[in-house]
C-alpha positions in Angstrom: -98.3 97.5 14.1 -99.9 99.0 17.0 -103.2 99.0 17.8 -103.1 102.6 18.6 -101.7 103.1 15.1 -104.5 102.1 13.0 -106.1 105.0 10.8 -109.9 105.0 12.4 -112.4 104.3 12.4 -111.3 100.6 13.0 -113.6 97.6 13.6 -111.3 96.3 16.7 -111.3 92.5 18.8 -109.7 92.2 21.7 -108.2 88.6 21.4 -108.0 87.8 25.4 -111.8 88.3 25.7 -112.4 86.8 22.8 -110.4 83.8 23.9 -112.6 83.9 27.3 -115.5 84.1 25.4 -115.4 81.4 23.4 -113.9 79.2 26.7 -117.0 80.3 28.6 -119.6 78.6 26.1 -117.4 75.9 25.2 -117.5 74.2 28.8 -121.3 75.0 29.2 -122.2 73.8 25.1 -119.5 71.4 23.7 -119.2 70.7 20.3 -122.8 70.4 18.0 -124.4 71.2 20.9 -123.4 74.5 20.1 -124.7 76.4 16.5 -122.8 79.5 17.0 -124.9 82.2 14.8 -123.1 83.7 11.9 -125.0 87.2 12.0 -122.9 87.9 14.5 -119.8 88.6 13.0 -119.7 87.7 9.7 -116.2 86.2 9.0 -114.8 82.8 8.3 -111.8 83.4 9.5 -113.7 84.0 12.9 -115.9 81.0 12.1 -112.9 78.8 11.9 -111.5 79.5 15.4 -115.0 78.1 16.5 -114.3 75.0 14.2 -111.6 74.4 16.0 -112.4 74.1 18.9 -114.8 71.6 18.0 -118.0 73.9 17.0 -118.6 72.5 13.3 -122.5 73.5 12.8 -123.1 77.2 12.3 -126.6 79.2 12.3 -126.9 81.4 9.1 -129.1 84.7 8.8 -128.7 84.6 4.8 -127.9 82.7 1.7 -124.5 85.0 1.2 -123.7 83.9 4.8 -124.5 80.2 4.0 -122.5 80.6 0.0 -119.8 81.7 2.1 -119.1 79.8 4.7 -119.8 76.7 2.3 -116.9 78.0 -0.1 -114.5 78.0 3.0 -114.8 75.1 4.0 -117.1 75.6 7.1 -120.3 74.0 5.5 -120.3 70.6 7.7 -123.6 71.4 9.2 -125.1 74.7 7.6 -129.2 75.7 9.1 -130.3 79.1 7.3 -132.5 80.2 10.1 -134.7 82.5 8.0 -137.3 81.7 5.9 -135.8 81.8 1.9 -138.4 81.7 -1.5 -135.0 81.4 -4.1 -133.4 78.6 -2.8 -131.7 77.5 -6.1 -128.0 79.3 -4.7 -129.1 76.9 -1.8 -129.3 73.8 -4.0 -126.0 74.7 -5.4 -124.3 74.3 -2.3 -126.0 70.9 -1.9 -124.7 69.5 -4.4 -121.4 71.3 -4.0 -121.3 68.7 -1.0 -122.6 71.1 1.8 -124.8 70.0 4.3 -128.1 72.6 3.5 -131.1 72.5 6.7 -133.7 75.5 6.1 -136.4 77.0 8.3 -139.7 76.3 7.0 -142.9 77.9 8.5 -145.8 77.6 5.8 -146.5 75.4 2.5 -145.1 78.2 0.2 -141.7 78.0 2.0 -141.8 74.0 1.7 -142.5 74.3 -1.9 -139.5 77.0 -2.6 -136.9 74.6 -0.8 -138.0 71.8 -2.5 -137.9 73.3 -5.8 -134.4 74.8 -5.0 -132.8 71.6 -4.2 -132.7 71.5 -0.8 -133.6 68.4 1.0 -133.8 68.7 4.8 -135.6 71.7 6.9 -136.7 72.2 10.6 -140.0 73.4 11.5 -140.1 77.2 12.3 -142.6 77.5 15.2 -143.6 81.3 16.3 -142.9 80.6 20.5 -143.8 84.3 21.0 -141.6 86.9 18.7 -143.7 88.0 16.5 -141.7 87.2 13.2 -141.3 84.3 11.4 -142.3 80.9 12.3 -145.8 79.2 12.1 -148.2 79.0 14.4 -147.8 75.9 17.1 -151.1 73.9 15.6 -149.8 74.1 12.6 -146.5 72.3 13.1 -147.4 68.8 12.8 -149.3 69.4 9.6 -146.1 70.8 7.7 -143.7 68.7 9.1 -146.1 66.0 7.5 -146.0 67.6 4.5 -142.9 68.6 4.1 -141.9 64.7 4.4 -144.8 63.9 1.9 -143.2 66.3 -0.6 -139.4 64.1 0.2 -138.0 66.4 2.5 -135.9 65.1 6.0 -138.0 67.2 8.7 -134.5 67.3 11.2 -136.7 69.0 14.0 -137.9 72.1 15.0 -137.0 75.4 15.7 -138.3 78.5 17.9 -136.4 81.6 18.6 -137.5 83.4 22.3 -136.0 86.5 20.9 -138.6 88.6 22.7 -137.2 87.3 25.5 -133.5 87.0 25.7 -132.7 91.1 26.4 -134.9 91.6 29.8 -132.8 92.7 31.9 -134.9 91.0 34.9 -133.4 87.2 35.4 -136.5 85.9 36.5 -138.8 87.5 34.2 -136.8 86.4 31.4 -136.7 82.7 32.6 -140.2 82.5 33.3 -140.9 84.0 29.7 -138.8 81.9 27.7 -140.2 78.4 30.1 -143.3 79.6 28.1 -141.9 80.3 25.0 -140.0 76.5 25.3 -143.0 74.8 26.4 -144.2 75.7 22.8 -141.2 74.4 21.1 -141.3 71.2 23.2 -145.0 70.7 22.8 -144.2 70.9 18.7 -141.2 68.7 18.7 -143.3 65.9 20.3 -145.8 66.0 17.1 -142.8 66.8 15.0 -140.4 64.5 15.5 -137.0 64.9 14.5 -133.6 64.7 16.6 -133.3 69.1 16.8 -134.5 71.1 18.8 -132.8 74.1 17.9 -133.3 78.2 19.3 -132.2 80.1 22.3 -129.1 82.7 22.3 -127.0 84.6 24.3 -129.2 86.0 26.5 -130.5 82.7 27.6 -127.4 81.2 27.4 -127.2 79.2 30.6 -130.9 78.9 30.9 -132.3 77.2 28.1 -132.3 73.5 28.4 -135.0 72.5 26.2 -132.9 73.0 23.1 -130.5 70.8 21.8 -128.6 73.3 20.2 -128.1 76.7 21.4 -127.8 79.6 18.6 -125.9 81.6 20.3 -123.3 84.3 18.2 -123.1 88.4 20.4 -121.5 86.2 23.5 -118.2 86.4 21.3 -117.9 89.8 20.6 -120.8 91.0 23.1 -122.3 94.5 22.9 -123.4 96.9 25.5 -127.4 95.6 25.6 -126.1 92.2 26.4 -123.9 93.7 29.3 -127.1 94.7 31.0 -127.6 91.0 31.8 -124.5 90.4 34.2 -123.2 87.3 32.2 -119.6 86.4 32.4 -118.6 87.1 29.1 -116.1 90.3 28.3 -116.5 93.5 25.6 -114.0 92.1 23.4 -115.5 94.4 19.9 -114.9 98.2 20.4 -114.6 100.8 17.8 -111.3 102.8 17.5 -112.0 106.2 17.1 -110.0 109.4 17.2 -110.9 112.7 18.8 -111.4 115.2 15.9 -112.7 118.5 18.2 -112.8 119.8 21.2 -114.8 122.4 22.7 -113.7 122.9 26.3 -116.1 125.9 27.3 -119.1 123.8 26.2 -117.6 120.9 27.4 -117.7 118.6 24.9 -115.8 116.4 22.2 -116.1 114.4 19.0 -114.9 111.8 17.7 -114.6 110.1 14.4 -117.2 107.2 15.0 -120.4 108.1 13.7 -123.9 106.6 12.4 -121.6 105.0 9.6 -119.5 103.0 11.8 -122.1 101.4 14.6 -125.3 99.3 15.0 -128.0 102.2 16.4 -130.8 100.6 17.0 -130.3 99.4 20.7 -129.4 103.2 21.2 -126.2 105.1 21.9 -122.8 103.5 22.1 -120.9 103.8 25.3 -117.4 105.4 25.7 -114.8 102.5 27.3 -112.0 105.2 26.6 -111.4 108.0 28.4 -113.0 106.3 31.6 -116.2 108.8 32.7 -117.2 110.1 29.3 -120.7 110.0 28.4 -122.0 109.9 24.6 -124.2 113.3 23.9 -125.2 111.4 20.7 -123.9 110.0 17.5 -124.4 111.7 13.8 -123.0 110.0 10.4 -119.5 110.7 10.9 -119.3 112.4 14.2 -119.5 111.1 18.4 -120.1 113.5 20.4 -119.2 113.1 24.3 -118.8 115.1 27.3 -114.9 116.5 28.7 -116.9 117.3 31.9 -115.5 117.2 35.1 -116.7 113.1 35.4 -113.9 112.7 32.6 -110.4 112.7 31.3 -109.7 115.9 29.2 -109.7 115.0 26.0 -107.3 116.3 23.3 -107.4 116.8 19.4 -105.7 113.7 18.7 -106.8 111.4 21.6 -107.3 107.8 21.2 -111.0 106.9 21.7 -112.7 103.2 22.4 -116.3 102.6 22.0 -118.9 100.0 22.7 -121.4 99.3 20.4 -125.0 98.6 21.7 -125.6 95.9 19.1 -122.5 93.9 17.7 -124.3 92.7 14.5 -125.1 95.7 12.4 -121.9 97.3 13.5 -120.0 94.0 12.4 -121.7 94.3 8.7 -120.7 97.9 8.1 -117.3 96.9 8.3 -115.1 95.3 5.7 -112.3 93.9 8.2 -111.8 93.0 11.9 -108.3 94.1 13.8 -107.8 91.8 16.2 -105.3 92.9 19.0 -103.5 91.6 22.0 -101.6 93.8 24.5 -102.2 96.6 22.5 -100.7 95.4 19.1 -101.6 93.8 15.8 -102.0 90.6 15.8 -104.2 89.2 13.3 -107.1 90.9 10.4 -110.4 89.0 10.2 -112.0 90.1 6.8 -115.7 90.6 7.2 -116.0 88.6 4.2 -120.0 87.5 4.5 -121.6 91.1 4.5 -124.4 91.1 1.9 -127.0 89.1 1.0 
């Protein structure tokens, strides 16, 4: 099948960029050094190229994520990097063989993985984002309790999420040295062997962690391509042009609200070279045919770039992935949910 043959819209990888991708973070985080974050695209079948290539601990955002990846296979080395009160699916998995780490950040969350079955945890420290994660002083204390209560306390963990989008290289460095200064100062009152955090914006920056949880670099999305890093748009969404309206100068296509992760703002038009998104409604793109652009016709072929790869990865149920403009392989999305 060709590409340009699918019925849209269609979730669509480009496999070359993918392949760089991957390659890219490979040579800079070999093997475990490397958690590459599930959230990010939501498929085992794309999980298990990273196995492959020698990346066997993944970074989960939710217990479906974790259930999932477990049942194929892929549970090695499983962290859920959110904080979790029903843990018992959790403990399933543990004793399903599974190897189950959790992010813990007060005494309630202790309790819940304990009760659930779970047996090992890193220490969520807050390093700036204000989200999960407990306050610095307070790491030692839990990590003292969660090994009075029988639990292996692995390490810590910080995320510098606040951080990894600024577009200015050396505000962000200096911002996430802070942020890591935190984490490091923690993990010496801690103990443990992890120190895990980081992601794609600080990809080839961070080196305080041990482990880099890292998961947009794959697929990237237009916010990350403010940064300049070497990795290529390989996840676009196939759309088809639906209307035209030459005297106002505009056209739609059918990629909508429905079909792409909003909330880093607009998409971006790859395909016709020179459009510019007006704006996006549930079903409907709507671009400009100006005079910076290709005319577009009812029936034109379409490719757009989300702005955030995750949400638009989860409102899909399969990933086309293509290579010189055919069909070479379906990903099912097969870890949506919670």
């Amino acid at each position: 099948m060709l590409a340009a043959d699918l019925p849209t819209p269609a979730l669509v990888v480009d496999l070359d960029a993918f392949d760089h991708n991957r390659a890219v973070m490979s040579d800079a985080w070999p093997g475990v050094r490397l958690r590459p974050h599930v959230k990010a695209f939501k498929s085992t079948s794309l999980a298990r190229r990273l196995a492959d290539a020698g990346h066997v601990a993944f970074c989960c955002a939710t217990i479906r994520e974790m259930e999932g990846m477990a049942k194929a296979g892929l549970g090695h080395d499983l962290l859920l990097a959110n904080e979790v009160l029903d843990t018992k699916r959790l403990g399933a998995l543990v004793e399903s063989g599974a190897r189950i780490t959790v992010a813990v950040d007060s005494d309630e969350t202790i309790t819940a993985v304990v009760a659930g079955g779970v047996r090992e945890v890193l220490i969520d420290v807050c390093v700036g984002l204000p989200r999960c994660g407990c306050p610095p002083e307070e790491a030692g204390r839990l990590g003292d309790e969660a090994r009075a209560a029988g639990l292996e306390v692995r390490g810590v963990m910080g995320y510098e999420g606040h951080v990894v989008g600024l577009e200015d290289r050396a505000d962000r460095e200096a911002k996430m040295a802070i942020s890591m200064e935190i984490l490091t100062a923690a993990h010496e009152i801690v103990g443990g062997e992890i120190v895990s955090g980081g992601g794609t914006g600080t990809w080839d920056s961070n080196r305080w962690v041990t482990e880099l949880q890292a998961g947009s670099y794959l697929l990237m999305d237009t916010a990350y391509a403010k940064l300049g890093m070497p990795f290529r748009p390989a996840l676009s969404v196939s759309g088809t042009v639906v209307s035209v309206n030459r005297p106002g100068g505009w056209a739609v296509a059918d990629v909508g609200l429905k079909a792409l992760g909003m909330d880093h703002g607009n998409p971006s038009v790859a395909e016709p070279a020179g459009a510019k998104v007006w704006f996006c409604s549930d079903e409907h793109l709507t671009f400009s045919v100006g005079p910076d652009a290709k005319a577009a016709q009812v029936g034109d072929r379409v490719r757009v770039l989300p702005a955030h790869v995750d949400p638009t990865v989860a409102y899909h149920e399969r990933i086309t992935v293509v290579q010189a403009g055919e069909v070479v392989d379906i990903w099912p999305v097969d870890l949506r949910n919670w």
